[in-house]
C-alpha positions as CSV (number, residue, x, y, z in Angstrom):
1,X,0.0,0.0,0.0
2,X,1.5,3.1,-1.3
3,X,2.1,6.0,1.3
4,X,3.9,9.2,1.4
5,X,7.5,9.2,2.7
6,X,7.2,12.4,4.8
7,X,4.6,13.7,6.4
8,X,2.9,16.9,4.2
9,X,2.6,20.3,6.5
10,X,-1.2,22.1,7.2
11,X,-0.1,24.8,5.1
12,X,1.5,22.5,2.5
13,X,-2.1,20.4,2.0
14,X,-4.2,24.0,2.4
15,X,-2.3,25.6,-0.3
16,X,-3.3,22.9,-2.9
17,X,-6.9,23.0,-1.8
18,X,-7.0,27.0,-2.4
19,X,-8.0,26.4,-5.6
20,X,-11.3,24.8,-5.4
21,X,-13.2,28.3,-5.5
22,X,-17.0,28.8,-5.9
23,X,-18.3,30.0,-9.3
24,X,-21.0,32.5,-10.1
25,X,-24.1,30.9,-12.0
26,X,-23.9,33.0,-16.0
27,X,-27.7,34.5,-16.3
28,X,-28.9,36.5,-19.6
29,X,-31.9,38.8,-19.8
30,X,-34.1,37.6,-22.4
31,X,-35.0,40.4,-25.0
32,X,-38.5,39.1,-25.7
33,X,-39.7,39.3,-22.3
34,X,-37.1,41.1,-20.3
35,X,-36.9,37.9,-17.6
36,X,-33.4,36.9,-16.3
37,X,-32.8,32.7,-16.3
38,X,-29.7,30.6,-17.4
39,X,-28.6,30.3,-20.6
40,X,-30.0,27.5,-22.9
41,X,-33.2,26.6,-20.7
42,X,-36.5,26.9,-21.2
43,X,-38.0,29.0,-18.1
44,X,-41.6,30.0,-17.0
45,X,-43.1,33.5,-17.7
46,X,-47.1,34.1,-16.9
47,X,-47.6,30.2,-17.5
48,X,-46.2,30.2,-20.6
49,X,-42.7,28.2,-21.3
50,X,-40.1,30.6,-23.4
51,X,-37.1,29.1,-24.9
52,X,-34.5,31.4,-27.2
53,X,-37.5,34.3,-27.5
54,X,-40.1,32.0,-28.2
55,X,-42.8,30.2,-26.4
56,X,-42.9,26.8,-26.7
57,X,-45.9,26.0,-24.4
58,X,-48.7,27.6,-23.0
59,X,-50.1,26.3,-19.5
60,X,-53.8,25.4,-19.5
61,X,-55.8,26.8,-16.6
62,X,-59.2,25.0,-15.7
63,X,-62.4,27.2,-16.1
């Protein structure tokens, strides 16, 4: 079993781990309806389903 030879410091292991950062999520404003949501997915706007400016779906509502 393979192990290391000499013992790695606190500062030596933190060091390498200083790279793992966390990343802001990208978000566009669409021009059609002026919503903000992540690019390339379809997102909800007055039950209807927009996807690149266009609306894919409309939700039914029950009268």
């Amino acid at each position: 079993m393979a192990h290391p030879k000499h013992r790695i410091s606190k500062t030596r292991k933190r060091k390498r781990r200083t790279h793992y950062k966390a990343t802001v999520t990208q978000s566009t404003v669409c021009q059609t309806t002026g919503e903000i949501h992540l690019p390339h997915r379809a997102y909800w706007v007055e039950d209807k389903l927009y996807y690149n400016g266009k609306v894919l779906l409309e939700k039914e509502t029950a009268e």
